[in-house]
N, C-alpha and C positions, 0 to 999 in steps of 0.2 A: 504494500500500500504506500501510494504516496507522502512524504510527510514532508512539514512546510516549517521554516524556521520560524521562531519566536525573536521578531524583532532584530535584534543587535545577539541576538543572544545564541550561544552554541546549541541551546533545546531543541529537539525535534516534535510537533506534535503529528498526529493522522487528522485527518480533516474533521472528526469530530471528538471532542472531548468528554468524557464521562462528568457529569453530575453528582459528587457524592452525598450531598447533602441529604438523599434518600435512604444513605446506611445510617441504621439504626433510631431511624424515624419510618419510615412505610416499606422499608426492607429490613429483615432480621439480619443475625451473623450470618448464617449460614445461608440465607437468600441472595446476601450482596457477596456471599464470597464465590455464590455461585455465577453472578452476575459480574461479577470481574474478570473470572474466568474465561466466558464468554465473549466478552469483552477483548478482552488480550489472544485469543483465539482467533479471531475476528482480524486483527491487525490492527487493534487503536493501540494506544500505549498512554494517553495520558488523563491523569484526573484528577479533577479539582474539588478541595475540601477546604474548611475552615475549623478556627479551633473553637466557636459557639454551635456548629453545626452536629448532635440536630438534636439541640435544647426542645425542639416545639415537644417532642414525644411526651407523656406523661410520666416521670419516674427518671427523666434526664435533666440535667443539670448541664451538657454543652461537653464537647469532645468526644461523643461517641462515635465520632465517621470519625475520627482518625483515628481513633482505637481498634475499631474495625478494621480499616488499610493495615495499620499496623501489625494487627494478628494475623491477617491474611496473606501481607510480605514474608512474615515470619516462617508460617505453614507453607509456602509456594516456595520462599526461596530466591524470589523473583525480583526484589528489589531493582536488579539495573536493567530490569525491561521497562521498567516504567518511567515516566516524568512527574513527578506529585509537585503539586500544586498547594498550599494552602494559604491561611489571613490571619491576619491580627488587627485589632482596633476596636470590633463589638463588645457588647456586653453580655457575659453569662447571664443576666438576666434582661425577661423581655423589659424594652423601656428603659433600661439602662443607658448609663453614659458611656458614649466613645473613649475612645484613649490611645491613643500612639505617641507619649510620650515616650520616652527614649529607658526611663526605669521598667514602665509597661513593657516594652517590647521585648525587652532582654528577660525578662520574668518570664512571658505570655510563649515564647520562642523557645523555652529549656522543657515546657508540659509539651508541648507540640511536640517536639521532637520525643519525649518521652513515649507519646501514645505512638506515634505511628514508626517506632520501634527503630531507628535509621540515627545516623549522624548526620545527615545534612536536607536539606530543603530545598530542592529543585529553584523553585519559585515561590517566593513571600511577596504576599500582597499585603497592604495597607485596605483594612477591608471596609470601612468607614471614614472622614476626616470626624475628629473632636473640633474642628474649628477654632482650636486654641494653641496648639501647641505648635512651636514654630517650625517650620518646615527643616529647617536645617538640623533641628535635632533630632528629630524621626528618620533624615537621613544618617546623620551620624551613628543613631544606633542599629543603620544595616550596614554600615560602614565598618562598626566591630562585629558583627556577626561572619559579615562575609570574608574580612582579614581571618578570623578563627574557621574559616571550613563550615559554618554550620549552615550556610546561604549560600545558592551560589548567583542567584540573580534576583532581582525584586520589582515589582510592581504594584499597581496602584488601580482603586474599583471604587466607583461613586463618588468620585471629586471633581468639585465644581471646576470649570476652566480657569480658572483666576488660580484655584491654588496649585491644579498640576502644574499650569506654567511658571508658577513661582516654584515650584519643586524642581522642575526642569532646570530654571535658571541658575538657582542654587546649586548645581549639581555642575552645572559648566563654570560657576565664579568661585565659588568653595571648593572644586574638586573630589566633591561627593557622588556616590555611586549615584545613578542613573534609573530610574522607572523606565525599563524594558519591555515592559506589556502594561495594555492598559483594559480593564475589563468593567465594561460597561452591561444596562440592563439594555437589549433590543431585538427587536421580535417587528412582527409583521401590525403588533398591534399596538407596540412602544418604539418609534423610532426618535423622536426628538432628543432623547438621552444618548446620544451617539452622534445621529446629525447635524453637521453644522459644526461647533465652536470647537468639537471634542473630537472631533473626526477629523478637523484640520490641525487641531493641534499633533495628534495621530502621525498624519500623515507626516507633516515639516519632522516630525523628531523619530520618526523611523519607527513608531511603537507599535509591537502587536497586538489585536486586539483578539482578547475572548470574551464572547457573549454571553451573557445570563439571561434565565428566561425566555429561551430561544422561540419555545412553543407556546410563549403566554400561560405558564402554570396548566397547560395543558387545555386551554382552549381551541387554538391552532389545530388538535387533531378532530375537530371537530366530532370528539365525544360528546360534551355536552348541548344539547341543543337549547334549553334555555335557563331562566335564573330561579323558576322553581323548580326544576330537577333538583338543583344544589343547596336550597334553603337550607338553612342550618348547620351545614354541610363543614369542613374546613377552606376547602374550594372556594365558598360564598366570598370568603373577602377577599381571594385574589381576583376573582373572574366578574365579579357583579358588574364593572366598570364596562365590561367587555359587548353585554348585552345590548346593545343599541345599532341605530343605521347602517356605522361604519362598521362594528363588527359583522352584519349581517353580508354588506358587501365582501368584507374581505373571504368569510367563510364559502360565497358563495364562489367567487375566484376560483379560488383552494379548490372546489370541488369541482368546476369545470374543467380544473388541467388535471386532477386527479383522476378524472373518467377518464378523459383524455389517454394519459400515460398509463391506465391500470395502474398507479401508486399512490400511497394513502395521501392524505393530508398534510402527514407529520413532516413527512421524506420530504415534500414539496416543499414544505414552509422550514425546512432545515437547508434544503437547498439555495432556496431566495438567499438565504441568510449568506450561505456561503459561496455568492456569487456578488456578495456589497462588495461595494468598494471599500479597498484596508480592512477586511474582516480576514483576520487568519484562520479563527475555528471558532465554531459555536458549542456553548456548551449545552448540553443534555441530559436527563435522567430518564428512569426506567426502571420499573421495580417486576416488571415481568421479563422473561428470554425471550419472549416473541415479539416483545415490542422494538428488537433490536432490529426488527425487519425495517423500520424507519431510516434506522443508520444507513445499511447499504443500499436502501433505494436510493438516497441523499446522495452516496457519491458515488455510484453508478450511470450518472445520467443527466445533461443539462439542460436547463428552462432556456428557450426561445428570447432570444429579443423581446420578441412578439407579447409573451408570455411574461417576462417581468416586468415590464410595461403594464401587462395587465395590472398583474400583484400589488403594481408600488402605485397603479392610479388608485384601487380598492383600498389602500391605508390610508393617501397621502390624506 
C-alpha cells in the first residue's frame, strides 16, 4: 500500500488512519485488539490516540486507548510496524481545563508512554490550546522530550490560526522544534475548521494534515436517517446539528455516487476527504471488521471531477 509522508517528517502513514478513540469506549480489549489486527493486515500502519481518550465510557477515568495499544504492542510484538500517534492538553475530566504548560506536559508524556508500553512517541500532538500558556514554552517542553528520545516529532489539533502561526514563528526565531502535522476536525459536513486560514497556513509551512471526524460521528454513512432514531441516544449530541437542508443534500450526493460506484457512503465521503487539497490522511474508526470494507473502497478508487464538484456544491 501506498504510504505518504507526514509533513517535514520521516513518518510514513497508509492513506487512512485508524481512530482509536473507540478502544475501550464502544470496543473492548479484545474487540480493538482484534481490530488492529485487521487493520495492520490490511496494510494501514498508523493510529491515532490521546491520553483523555476514552474517558466518555462509564467506569473510565481517560487513558484507556492507550493502554489498550499498549497491551496489544506488547502481545503482537509489533511495535515498529506501527506509527502511534497521541495528545496532550485535555482534561481527564469532562469540562475540564486545558493545559500544555510545559510542567503538564512533561508529567502528562511519562503516563502516556507508561500505558502504551514503548519508549518513544511517534507523534505528540498538543490536543487542545489553554489559551494561556505561552507558546514558547509548550514548545520548549517538546524540545526536552525530543533531545531525551521520548518524541520524535510533534504536532498541533484545534488551534486557532493566530496561535499556530505564533507557534510557527517561535519555532523559526527561538529555534524550537517545529508543529509537523496539523490535525484539524473536517468532514463533508465540517469544512470551515480547515478551510481557508488553517489550510493556508498548512500549506506555506509544509504541514500534514490528519483529519478528525472524517465521517461526521458517523452521519456520513448514512446510517442514521433522522434525529428521532437517535433521541436520547449518545449520537444525539454529535449528529443533531446535522439534521437539516444541507445535511439532507449532502447525504443525498453521497448516495447518488454510491449507487453509482456500488460503494457505501462511508468509502465515498472518506474519499472526498482524501482527494482535498493538503489532506494527507483522514482519520477513522470502527468498532466492527466489516466496516473496514469503507477503508479499501476509499483507496481503491477515485471520484470524478465531475463528482466532487458535486460533493463540495452539496456542503458548500
Amino acid at each position: 500500500m501506498e504510504k505518504k509522508l507526514l509533513g517535514n517528517t520521516k513518518l510514513e502513514t497508509a492513506p487512512i488512519i485508524f481512530g482509536g478513540n473507540v478502544f475501550g469506549w464502544t470496543a473492548n480489549e479484545k474487540e480493538s485488539f482484534e481490530l488492529m489486527d485487521q487493520f495492520l493486515d490490511m496494510g494501514f500502519n498508523m493510529i491515532d490516540s490521546a491520553d483523555v481518550y476514552s474517558r466518555w465510557a462509564k467506569g473510565n477515568s481517560g487513558g484507556e486507548s492507550e493502554s489498550i495499544i499498549g497491551k496489544y504492542m506488547k502481545a503482537r510484538g509489533n511495535r515498529h510496524k506501527l506509527t502511534i500517534a497521541t495528545k496532550v492538553g485535555s482534561s481527564m475530566q469532562q469540562g475540564g481545563d486545558k493545559n500544555i504548560s510545559k510542567t503538564h506536559i512533561l508529567k502528562a508524556v511519562e503516563d502516556s508512554l507508561r500505558r502504551l508500553q514503548t519508549d518513544h512517541i511517534d507523534l505528540y500532538f498538543t490536543h487542545w490550546d489553554d489559551d494561556k500558556t505561552p507558546v514558547e514554552e509548550t514548545l520548549e517542553a517538546y524540545q526536552k522530550l525530543i533531545d531525551q528520545g521520548k518524541v520524535r516529532y510533534i504536532g498541533a489539533s484545534n488551534l486557532s490560526p493566530e496561535r499556530l502561526k505564533a507557534s510557527l514563528e517561535a519555532s523559526k526565531t527561538e529555534g524550537l522544534p517545529k508543529y509537523e502535522v496539523f490535525q484539524p476536525e473536517y468532514s463533508l459536513m465540517v469544512r470551515d475548521k480547515f478551510e481557508g486560514d488553517i489550510q493556508e497556513i498548512c500549506k506555506k509551512n509544509n504541514l500534514g494534515v490528519t483529519s478528525y471526524f472524517s465521517l461526521a460521528s458517523g452521519f456520513l454513512t448514512g446510517k442514521y436517517d433522522n434525529l428521532e432514531g437517535i433521541k436520547g441516544t449518545e449520537r444525539e449530541q454529535f449528529l443533531k446539528e446535522y439534521f437539516n437542508d444541507r445535511g439532507k443534500k449532502v447525504l443525498k450526493a453521497l448516495k447518488d455516487i454510491s449507487d453509482h460506484h456500488n460503494i457505501s457512503q462511508a468509502g465515498i465521503a472518506l474519499r472526498w476527504i482524501i482527494q482535498r487539497p493538503g489532506v494527507t490522511a483522514p482519520i477513522a474508526s470502527t468498532t466492527k471488521p466489516d466496516h473496514f470494507k469503507s477503508f479499501k473502497e476509499a483507496i481503491s478508487f477515485e471520484l470524478t471531477s465531475e463528482e466532487m464538484t458535486m460533493l463540495n456544491n452539496a456542503s458548500s
